[in-house]
C-alpha positions in Angstrom: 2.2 -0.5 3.4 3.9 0.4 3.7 0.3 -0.6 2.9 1.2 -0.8 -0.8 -0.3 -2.4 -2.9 -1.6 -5.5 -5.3 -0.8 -4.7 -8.5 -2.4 -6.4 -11.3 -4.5 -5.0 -14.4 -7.8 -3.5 -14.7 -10.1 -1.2 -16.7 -13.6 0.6 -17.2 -16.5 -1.0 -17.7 -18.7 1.4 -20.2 -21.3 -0.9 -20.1 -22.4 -0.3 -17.1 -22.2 3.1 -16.9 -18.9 3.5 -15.6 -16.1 4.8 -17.4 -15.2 5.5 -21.5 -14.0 2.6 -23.1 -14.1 -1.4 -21.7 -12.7 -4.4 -20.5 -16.1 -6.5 -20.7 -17.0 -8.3 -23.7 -21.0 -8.2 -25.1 -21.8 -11.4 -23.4 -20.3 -10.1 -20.1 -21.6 -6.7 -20.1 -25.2 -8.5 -20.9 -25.0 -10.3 -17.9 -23.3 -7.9 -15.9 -20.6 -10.0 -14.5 -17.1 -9.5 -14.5 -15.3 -12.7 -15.5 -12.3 -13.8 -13.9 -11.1 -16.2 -16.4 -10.0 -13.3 -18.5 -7.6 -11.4 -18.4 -9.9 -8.0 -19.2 -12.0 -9.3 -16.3 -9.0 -9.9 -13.8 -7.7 -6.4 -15.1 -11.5 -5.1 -13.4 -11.5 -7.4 -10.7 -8.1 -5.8 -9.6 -8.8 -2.5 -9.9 -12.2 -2.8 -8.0 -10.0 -4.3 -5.1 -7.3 -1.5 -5.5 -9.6 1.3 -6.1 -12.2 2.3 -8.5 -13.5 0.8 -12.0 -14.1 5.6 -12.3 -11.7 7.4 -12.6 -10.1 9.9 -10.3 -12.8 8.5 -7.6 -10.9 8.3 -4.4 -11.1 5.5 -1.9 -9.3 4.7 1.1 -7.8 1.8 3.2 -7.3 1.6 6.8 -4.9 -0.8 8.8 -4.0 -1.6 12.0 -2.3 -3.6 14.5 1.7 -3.9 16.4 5.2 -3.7 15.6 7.2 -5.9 17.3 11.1 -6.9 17.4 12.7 -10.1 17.2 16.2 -10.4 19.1 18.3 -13.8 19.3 18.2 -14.8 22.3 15.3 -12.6 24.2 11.4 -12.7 24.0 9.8 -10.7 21.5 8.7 -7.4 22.4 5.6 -5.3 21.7 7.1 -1.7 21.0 4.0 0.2 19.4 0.9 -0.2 18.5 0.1 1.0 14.7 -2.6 2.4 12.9 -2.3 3.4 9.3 -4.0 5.1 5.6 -3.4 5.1 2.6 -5.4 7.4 0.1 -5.8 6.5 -3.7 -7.3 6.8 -7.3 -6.7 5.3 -10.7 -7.0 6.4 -14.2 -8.0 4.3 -17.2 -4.6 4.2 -20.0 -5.6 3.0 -23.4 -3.0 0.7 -25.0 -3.3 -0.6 -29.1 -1.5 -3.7 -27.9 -1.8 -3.9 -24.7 -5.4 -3.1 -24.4 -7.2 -0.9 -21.5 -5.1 -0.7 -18.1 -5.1 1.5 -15.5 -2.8 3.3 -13.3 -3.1 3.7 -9.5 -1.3 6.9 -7.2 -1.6 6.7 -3.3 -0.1 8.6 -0.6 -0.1 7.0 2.9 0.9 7.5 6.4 1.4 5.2 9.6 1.8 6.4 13.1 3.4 5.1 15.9 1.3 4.6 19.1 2.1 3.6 22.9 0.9 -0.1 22.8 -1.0 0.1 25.9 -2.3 3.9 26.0 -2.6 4.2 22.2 -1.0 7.9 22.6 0.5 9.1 19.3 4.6 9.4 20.0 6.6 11.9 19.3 9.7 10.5 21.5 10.7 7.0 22.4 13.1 6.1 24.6 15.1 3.2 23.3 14.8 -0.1 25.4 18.4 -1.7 24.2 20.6 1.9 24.6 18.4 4.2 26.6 18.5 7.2 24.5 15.4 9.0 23.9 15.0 9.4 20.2 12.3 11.4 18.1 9.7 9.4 16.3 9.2 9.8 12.7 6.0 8.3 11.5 5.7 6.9 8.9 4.4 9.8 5.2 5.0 8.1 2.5 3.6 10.6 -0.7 3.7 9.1 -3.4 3.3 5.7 -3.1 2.6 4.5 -6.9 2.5 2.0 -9.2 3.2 1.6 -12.5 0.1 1.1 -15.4 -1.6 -2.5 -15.3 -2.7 -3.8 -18.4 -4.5 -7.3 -19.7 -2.0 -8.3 -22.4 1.7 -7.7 -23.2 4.1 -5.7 -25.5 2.9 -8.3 -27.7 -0.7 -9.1 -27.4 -0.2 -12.0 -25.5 -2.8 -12.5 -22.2 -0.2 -11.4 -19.2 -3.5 -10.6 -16.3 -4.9 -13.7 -14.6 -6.5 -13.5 -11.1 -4.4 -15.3 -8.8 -6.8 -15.7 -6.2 -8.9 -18.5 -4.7 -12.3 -18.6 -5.2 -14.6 -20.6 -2.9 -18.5 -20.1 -2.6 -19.0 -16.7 -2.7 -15.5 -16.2 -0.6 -12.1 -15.3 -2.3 -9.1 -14.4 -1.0 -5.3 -13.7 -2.6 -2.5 -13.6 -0.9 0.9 -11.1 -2.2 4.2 -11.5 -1.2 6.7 -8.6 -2.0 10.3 -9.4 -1.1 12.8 -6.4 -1.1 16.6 -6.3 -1.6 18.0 -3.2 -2.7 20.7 -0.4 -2.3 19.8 1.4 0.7 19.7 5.2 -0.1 21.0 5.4 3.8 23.7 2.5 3.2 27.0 4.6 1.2 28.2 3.7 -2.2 29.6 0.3 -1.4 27.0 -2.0 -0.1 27.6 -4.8 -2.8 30.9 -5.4 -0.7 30.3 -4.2 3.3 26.3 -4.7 3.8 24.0 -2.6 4.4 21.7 -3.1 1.4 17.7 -2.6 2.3 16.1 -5.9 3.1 12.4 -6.4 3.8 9.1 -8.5 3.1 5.7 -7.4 2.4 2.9 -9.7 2.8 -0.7 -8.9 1.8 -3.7 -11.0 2.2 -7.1 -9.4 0.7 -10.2 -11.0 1.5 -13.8 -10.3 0.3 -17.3 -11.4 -1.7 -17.4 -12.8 -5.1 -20.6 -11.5 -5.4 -19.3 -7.9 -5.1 -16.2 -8.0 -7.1 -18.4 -9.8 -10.1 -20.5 -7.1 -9.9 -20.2 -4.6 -12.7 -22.4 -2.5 -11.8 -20.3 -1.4 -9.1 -17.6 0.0 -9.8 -15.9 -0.1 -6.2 -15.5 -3.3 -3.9 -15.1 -3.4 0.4 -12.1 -6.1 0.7 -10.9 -6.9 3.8 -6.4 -6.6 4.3 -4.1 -8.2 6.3 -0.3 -6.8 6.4 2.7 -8.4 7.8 6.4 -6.8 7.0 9.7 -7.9 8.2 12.4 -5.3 8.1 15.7 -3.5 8.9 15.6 -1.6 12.0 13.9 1.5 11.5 16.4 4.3 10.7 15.2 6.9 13.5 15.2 4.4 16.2 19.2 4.6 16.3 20.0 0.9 17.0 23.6 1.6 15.2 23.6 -2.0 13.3 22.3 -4.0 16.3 21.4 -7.6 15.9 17.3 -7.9 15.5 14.9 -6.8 13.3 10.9 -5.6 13.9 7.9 -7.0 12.2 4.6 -5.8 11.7 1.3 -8.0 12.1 -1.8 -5.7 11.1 -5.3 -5.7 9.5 -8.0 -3.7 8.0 -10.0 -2.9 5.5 -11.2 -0.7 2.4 -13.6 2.0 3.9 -16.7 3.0 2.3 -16.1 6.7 3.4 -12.9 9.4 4.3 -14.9 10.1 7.7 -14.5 6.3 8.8 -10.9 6.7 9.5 -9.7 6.6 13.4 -10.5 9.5 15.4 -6.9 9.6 15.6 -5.9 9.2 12.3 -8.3 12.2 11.2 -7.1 14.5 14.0 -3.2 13.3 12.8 -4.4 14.2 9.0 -6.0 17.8 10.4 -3.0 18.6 12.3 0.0 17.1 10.9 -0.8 15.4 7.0 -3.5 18.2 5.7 -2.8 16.6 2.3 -3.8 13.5 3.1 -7.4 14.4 2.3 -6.8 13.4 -1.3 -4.8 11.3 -3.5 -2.4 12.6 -5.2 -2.8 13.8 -8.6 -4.0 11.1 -11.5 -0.8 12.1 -13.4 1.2 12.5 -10.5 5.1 11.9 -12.1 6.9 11.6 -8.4 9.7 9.2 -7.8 7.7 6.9 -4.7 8.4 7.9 -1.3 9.9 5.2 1.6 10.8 5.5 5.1 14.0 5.2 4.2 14.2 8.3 1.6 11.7 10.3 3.9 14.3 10.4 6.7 17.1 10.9 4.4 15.6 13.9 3.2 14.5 15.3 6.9 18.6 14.1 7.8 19.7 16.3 5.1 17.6 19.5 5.4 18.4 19.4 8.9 22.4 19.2 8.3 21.8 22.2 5.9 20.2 24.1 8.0 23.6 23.8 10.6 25.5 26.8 10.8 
């Protein structure tokens, strides 16, 4: 996110069939439902939304929508129209205090479109200076998240569902502000600026009666994603005043093939690994634009006579 992720806990559901081990008690598994007013049963509900209550099962979101910029003292401006993956599995961790959790690893890409033509870019030509810069969409692998579990170091409930439930509609919205050293930004940031600053903000949307169900072990929801950033570093605005925001939405798909035409000729052509997730024990430091273009910067510079 970009399309990240919600992160909350979740587990198997044995019970049903599922996975080794579980998060539902007797009562539940009887009546296969998963209950939300616990935390073992927001632990599932989560990870059905994120993923898969199996294991190394992949599953796969699609997004998409506009970026935009925001100037002081001009009219917004439509720069590119978006269309984005991202490609996932969990695993089930057993904890003795923390109980059954699971861990999620993702890889995702976004590419930059014209907004009226819906070509795929490779150059842009800057509106504010008039250079023509290279585009650099966005390959973010990995993008993971650390193990969710229902209870604490100490045994104490820590998962609750934070959505709202209405009729058989619910719907939870994640905000995920970001202010941190910029690896682009030098060693003194704290004092001159430059630090990393961003928002995500997720809505997920969907049917009570399909993340209840635990005999499913995957649910369909439905995404909206909204960031606020610093200018993108490859579009060269050397520290100008402004900022672009994105305003997207999708959804979980029920198969790989249901992906843009685009997005699977980008993944043939360009991203071949984006046909899986990464490894269930993938051990990667996570990926941003930020440290993808550092690293393309770099190599490049090294590669200078």
């Amino acid at each position: 996110m970009g399309l990240q992720t919600i992160t909350a806990p979740l587990g198997a559901l044995a019970a049903a069939g599922l996975l080794a081990g579980s998060l539902v008690s007797a009562p539940l598994a009887a009546e296969a439902r998963i209950d939300l007013a616990t935390p073992e049963g927001a632990i599932a509900a989560m990870r059905k939304i994120n993923c898969s209550l199996n294991d190394a099962e992949p599953v796969t979101f699609f997004w998409n929508g506009y970026m935009f910029s925001r100037v002081q003292g001009e009219p917004d401006r439509r720069l590119f129209y978006v269309e984005g993956m991202n490609i996932r599995q969990c695993v089930t961790i057993e904890d003795e205090v923390r109980g059954t959790g699971y861990r999620m690893v993702s890889r995702e890409i976004l590419l930059y479109m014209d907004p009226e033509t819906r070509e795929v870019l490779d150059e842009w030509e800057n509106p504010w200076t008039g250079e023509t810069v290279e585009v650099l969409h966005i390959d973010n692998d990995p993008v993971n998240m650390r193990p969710s579990f229902p209870y604490d170091e100490n045994g104490e409930p820590v998962a609750r569902f934070r959505g709202e439930v209405v009729g058989d509609h619910w719907w939870l919205t994640t905000t995920v502000p970001l202010f941190y050293n910029n690896p682009l930004g030098g060693e003194y940031q704290q004092y001159v600026g430059n630090i990393y600053h961003a928002t995500e903000m997720f809505n997920f949307m969907g049917s009570v009666e399909e993340l209840t169900d635990a005999s499913a072990p995957v649910s369909y929801p439905h995404v909206g994603w909204v960031r606020v950033s610093d200018w993108l570093p490859w579009m060269k605005m050397r520290g100008r005043v402004g900022m672009p925001y994105f305003h997207t939405a999708g959804r979980k798909l029920e198969r790989f093939e249901d992906l843009s035409e685009t997005l699977l000729e980008a993944i043939e052509t360009r991203f071949p690994q984006y046909v899986e997730p990464p490894p269930v024990d993938d051990a990667r430091p996570n990926e941003t634009s930020w440290t993808y273009f550092q690293k393309l910067i770099d190599a490049r510079r090294a590669e200078q006579p």
